[in-house]
PAMAR-488953 format. One line per field, with one value per residue (C-alpha): residue number from 1; residue in one letter; x, y, z. Coordinates in nm, 2 decimals. Example, Ala and Ser with C-alpha at 12.3 -4.5 7.8 and 13.67 -1.06 7.14 Angstrom:
BEGIN
seq: 1	2
type: A	S
east: 1.23	1.37
north: -0.45	-0.11
up: 0.78	0.71
This chain:
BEGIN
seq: 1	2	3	4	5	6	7	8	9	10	11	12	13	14	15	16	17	18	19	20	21	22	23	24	25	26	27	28	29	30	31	32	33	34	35	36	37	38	39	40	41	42	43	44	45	46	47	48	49	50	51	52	53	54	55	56	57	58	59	60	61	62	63	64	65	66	67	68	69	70	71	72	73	74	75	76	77	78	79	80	81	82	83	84	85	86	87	88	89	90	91	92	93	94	95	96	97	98	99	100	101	102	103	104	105	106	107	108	109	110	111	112	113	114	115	116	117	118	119	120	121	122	123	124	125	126	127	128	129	130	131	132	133	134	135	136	137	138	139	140	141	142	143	144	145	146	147	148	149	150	151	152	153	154	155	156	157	158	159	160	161	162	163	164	165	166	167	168	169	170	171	172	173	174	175	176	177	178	179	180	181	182	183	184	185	186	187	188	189	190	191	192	193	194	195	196	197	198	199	200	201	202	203	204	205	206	207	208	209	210	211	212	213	214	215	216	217	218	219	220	221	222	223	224	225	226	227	228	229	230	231	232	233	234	235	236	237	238	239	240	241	242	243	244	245	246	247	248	249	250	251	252	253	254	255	256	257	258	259	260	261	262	263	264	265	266	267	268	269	270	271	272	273	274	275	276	277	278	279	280	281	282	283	284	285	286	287	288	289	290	291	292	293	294	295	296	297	298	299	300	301	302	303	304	305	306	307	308	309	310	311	312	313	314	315	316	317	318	319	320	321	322	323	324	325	326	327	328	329	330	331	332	333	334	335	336	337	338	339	340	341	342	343	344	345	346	347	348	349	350	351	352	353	354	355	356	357	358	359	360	361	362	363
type: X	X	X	X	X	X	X	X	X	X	X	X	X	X	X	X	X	X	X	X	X	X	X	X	X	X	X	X	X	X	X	X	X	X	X	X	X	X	X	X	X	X	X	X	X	X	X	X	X	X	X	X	X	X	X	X	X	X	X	X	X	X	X	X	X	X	X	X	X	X	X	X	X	X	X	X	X	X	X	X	X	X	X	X	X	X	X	X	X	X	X	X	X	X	X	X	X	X	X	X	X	X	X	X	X	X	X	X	X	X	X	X	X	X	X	X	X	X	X	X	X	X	X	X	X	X	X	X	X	X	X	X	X	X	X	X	X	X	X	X	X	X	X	X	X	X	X	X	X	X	X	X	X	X	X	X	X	X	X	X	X	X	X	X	X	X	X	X	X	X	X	X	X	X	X	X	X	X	X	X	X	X	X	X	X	X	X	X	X	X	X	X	X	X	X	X	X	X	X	X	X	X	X	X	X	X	X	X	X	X	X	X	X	X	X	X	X	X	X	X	X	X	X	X	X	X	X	X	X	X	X	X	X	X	X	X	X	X	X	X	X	X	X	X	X	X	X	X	X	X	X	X	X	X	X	X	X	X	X	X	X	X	X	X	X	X	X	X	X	X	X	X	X	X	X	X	X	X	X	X	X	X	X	X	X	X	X	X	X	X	X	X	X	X	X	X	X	X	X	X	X	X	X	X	X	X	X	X	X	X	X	X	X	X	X	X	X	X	X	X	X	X	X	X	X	X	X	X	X	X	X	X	X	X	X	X	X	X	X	X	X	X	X	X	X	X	X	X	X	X	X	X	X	X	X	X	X	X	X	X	X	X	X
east: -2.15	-2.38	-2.40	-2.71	-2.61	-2.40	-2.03	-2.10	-2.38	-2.20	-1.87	-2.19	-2.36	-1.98	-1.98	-2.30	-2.22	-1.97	-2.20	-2.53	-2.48	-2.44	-2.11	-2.18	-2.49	-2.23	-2.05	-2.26	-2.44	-2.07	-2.03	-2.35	-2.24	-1.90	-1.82	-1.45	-1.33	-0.97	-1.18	-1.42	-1.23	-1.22	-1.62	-1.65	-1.48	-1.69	-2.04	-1.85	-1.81	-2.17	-2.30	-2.06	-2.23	-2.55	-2.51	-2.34	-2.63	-2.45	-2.56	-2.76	-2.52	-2.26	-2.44	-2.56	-2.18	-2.10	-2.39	-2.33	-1.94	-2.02	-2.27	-2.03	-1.77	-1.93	-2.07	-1.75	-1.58	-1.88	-1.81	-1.49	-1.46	-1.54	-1.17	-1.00	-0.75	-0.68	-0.37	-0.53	-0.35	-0.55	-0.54	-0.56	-0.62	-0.86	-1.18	-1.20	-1.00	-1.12	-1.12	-0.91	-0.66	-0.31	-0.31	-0.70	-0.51	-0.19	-0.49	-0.67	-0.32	-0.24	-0.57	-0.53	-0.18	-0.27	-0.58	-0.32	-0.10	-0.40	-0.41	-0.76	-0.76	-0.95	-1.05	-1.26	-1.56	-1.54	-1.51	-1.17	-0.87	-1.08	-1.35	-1.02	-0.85	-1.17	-1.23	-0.88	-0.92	-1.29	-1.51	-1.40	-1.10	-1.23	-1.31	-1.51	-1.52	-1.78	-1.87	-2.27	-2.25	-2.56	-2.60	-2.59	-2.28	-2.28	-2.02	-1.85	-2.03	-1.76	-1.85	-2.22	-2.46	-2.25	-2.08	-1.76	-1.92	-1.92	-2.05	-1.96	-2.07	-1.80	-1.43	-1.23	-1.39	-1.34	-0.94	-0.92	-1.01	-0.78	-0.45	-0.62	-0.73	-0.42	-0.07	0.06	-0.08	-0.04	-0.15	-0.19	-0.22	-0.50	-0.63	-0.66	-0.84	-0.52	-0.28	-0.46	-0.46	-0.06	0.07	-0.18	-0.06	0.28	0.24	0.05	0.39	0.62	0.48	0.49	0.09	0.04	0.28	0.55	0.38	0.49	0.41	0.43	0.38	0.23	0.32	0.33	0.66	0.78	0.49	0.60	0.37	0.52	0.84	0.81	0.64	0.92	1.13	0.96	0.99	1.35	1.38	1.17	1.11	1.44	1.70	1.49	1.54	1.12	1.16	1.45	1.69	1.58	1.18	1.26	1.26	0.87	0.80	0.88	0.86	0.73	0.66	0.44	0.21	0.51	0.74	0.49	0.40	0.77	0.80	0.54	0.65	0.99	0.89	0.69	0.93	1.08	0.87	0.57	0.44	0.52	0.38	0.45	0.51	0.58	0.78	0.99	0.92	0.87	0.94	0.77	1.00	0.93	1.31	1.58	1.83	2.25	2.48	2.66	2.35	2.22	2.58	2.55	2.18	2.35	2.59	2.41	2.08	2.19	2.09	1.68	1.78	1.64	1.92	1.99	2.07	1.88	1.72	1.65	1.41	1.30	0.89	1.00	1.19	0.95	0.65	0.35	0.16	-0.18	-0.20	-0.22	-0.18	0.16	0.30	0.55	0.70	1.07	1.07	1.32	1.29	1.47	1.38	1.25	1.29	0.97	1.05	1.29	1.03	1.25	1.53	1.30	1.18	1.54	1.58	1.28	1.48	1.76	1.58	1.43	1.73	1.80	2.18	2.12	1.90	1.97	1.99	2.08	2.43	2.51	2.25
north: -3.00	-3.24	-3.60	-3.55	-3.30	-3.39	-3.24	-3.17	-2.96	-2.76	-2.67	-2.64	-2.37	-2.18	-2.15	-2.00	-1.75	-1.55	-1.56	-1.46	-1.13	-1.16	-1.01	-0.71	-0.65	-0.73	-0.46	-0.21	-0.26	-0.21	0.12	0.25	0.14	0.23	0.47	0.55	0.35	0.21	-0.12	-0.19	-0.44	-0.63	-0.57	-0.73	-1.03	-1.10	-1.05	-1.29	-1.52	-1.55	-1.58	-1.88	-2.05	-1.97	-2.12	-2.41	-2.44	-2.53	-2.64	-2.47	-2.43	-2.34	-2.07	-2.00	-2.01	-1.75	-1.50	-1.51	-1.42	-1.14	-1.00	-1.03	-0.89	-0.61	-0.50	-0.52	-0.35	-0.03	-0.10	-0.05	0.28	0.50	0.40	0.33	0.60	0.52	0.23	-0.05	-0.35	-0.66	-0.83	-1.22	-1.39	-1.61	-1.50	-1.75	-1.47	-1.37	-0.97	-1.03	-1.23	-1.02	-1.11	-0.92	-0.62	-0.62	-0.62	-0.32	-0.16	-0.22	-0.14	0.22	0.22	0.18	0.42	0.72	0.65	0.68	0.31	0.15	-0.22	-0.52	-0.80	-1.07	-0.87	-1.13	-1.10	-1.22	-0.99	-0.88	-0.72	-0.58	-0.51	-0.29	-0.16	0.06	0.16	0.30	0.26	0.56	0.33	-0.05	-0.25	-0.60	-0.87	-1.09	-1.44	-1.58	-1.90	-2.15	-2.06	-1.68	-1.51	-1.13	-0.92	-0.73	-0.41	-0.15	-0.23	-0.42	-0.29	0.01	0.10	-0.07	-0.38	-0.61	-0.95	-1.25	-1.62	-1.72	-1.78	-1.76	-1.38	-1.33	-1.44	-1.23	-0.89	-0.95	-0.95	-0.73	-0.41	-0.50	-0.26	-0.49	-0.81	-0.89	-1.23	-1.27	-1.59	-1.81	-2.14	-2.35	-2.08	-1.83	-2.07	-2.13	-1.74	-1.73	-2.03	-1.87	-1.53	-1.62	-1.87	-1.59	-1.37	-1.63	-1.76	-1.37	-1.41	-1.15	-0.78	-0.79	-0.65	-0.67	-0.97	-0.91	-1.19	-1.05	-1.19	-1.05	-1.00	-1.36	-1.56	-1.82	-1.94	-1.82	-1.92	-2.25	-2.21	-2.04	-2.31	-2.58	-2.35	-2.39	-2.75	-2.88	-2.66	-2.47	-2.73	-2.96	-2.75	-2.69	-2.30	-2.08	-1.88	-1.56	-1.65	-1.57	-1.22	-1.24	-1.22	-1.00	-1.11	-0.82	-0.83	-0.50	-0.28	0.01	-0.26	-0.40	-0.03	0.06	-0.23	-0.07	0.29	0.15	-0.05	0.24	0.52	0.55	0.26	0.33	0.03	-0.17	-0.31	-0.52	-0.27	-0.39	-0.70	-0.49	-0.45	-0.14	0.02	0.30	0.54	0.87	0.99	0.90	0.66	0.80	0.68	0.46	0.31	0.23	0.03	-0.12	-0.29	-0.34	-0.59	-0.73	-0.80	-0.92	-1.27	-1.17	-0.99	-1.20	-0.98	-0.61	-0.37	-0.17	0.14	0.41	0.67	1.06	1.14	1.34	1.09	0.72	0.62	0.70	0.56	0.40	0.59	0.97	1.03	0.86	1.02	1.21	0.92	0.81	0.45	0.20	-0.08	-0.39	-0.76	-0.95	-1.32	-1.32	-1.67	-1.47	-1.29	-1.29	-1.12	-0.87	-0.79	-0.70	-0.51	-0.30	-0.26	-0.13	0.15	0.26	0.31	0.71	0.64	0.51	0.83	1.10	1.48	1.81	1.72	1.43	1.52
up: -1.93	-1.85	-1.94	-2.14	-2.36	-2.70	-2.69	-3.09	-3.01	-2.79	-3.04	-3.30	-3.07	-3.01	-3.38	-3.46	-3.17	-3.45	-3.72	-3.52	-3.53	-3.09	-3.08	-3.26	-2.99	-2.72	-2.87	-2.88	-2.53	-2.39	-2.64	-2.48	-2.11	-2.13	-2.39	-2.45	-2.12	-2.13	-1.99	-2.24	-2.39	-2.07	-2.01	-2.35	-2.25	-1.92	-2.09	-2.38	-2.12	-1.96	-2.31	-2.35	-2.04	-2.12	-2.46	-2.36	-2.07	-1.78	-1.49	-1.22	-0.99	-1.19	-1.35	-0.98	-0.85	-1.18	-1.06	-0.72	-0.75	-1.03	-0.76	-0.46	-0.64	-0.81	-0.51	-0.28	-0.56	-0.56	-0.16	-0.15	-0.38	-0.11	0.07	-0.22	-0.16	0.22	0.30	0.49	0.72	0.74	1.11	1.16	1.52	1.70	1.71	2.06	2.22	2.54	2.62	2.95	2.76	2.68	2.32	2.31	2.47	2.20	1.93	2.04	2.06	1.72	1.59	1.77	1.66	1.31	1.32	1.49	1.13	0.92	0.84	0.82	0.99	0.78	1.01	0.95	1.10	1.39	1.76	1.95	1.76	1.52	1.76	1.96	1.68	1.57	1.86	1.92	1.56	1.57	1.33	1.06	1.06	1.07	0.74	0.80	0.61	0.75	0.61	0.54	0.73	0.79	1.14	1.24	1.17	1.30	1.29	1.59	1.76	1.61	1.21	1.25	0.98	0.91	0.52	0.68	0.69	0.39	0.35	0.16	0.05	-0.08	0.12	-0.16	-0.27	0.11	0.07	-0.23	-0.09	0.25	0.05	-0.21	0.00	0.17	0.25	0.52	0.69	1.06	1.24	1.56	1.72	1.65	1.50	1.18	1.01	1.16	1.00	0.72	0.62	0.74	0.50	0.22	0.18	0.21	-0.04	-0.28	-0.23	-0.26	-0.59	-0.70	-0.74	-0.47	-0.44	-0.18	0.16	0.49	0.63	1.02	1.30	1.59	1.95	2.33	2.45	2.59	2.34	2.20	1.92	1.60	1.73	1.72	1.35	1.21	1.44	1.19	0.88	0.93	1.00	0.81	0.53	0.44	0.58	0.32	0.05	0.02	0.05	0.00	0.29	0.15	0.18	0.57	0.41	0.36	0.71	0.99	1.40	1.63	1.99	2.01	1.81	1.76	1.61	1.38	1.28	1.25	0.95	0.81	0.80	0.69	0.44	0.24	0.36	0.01	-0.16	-0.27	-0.50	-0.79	-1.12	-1.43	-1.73	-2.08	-1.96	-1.70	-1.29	-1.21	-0.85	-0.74	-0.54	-0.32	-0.40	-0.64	-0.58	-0.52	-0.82	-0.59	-0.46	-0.79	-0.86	-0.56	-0.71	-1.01	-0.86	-0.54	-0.76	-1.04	-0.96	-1.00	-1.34	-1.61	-1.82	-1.86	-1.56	-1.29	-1.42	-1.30	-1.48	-1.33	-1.34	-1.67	-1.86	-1.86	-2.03	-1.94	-1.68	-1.62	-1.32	-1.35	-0.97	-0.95	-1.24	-1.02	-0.91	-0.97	-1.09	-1.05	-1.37	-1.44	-1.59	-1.23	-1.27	-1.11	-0.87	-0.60	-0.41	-0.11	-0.26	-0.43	-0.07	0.00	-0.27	-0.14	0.19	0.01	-0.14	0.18	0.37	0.41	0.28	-0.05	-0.14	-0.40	-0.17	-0.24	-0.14	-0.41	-0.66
């Protein structure tokens, strides 16, 4: 709100909105848009909230800021659709990297190593890793996500001016789509920007605000820059009593494009994904769970139970799901705590060990 502009006549024009006959209009321009959609409530609420700002008359640049990051996220989302079903890795590194450098060569390697498992790879849209990174993976495989700078900002030759190449003003709708399009997130070495990304989505997973990925730092064999970052995370962070023993879990060390894609394929090998479901966590499995394994959650996991036990429900026997395609999934459901993100991540690696399984044999 401005300083010009009387706090009373802003409550005064909040009140009229309910009795101006506006939010029956809303209403029916969403009936007419949406029809029956299970999101029409929530399209209420946005065009609720830009007739707030406009009534309240905001700024210019706030309304600007408001249009801008409707557009870019609309658009990204329309983007987007067309890969919605494919699992994606983003990929962090210098873009300073030079192509005769080893750590350009490891990038192209995973990129290809990623594209030969059907995984796309996100970059920045940047040269350095994410041009190598891009360029083993090919373009039906590369996703950029470039950034409008003041000075020219183009994106590498594999994804310039192509559908895989997606533009934004704003860093923070940048940030959101990395983790969000994202299955598994591997840095390579780089700057303050590299660093910047590392702390950030570990700090999103950590504070349960983003889903437990694989988190996967990416080194030449014999490289030594994430060792002496996790040498400090240790020291100075765990020793201190900042971060937990069990946040260690969030993150993986590899020293080659195989390793790092192993973590992956291990970590969705009977995983699949997870939600929030009427209060309860809910994972996602590819196969059931043995008895024995299921009493061995019971009293190993306890400590992440808010109260209640681990439980485990068949594709025929659970609610029904806002997701028709996953419907023949086996779900594993319990009341998560919500703060120990590291010891759900170990929980995850318990399900996916081929021991713990339900077969033919102990069914």
């Amino acid at each position: 709100m401005s300083d010009d502009k009387d706090p009373a006549d802003y409550l005064t024009r909040h009140v009229q909105t309910s009795s101006s006959g506006l939010q029956q209009k809303i209403d029916e321009l969403i009936a007419a848009c949406a029809g029956n959609s299970s999101n029409a409530g929530l399209y209420r609420e946005m065009v609720l909230n830009i007739v707030r700002m406009a009534q309240a008359d905001r700024d210019r640049w706030d309304a600007k800021i408001m249009l801008q990051t409707i557009g870019e996220l609309e658009q990204s989302f329309a983007r987007l659709e067309m890969f919605k079903r494919r699992r994606k890795v983003t990929v962090f590194g210098s873009a300073r990297t030079h192509v005769d450098h080893k750590l350009y060569a490891l990038a192209r390697d995973m990129g290809r190593t990623l594209a030969r498992h059907d995984y796309m790879t996100i970059t920045g849209a940047g040269h350095g890793i994410m041009g190598a990174a891009h360029e083993g993976a090919g373009l039906d495989n590369s996703l950029g996500f470039n950034i409008t700078l003041p000075f020219e900002q183009r994106s590498n030759e594999v994804v310039f001016n192509t559908d895989h190449d997606l533009r934004f003003r704003f860093f923070f709708l940048r940030k959101l789509f990395f983790v969000k399009e994202a299955d598994a997130l591997i840095l390579c070495p780089g700057g303050f920007g590299t660093l910047d990304e590392t702390l950030e989505v570990l700090t999103l997973i950590q504070t349960g605000k983003s889903p437990v990925v694989p988190v996967i730092l990416l080194d030449v064999p014999g490289g030594g820059f994430w060792d002496g970052l996790l040498a400090f995370f240790k020291s100075q962070l765990c020793e201190e009593g900042y971060i937990l023993e069990a946040d260690f879990n969030l993150m993986t060390l590899a020293r080659s494009p195989d390793q790092a894609m192993g973590e992956i394929l291990n970590f969705y090998s009977n995983y699949h994904s997870s939600r929030w479901m009427d209060g309860r966590y809910v994972l996602r499995l590819h196969q059931p769970l043995a008895a024995p394994a299921l009493e061995t959650i019971n009293r190993q996991f306890s400590d992440i139970c808010t109260e209640g036990r681990f439980e485990q429900i068949s594709p025929t026997g659970r609610a029904s799901d806002d997701e028709p395609e996953l419907e023949g999934m086996h779900r594993l459901q319990f009341s998560f705590n919500g703060r120990h993100q590291g010891r759900l991540r170990a929980l995850i690696d318990f399900v996916n060990q081929a021991e713990n399984l339900q077969t033919p044999d102990n069914a």
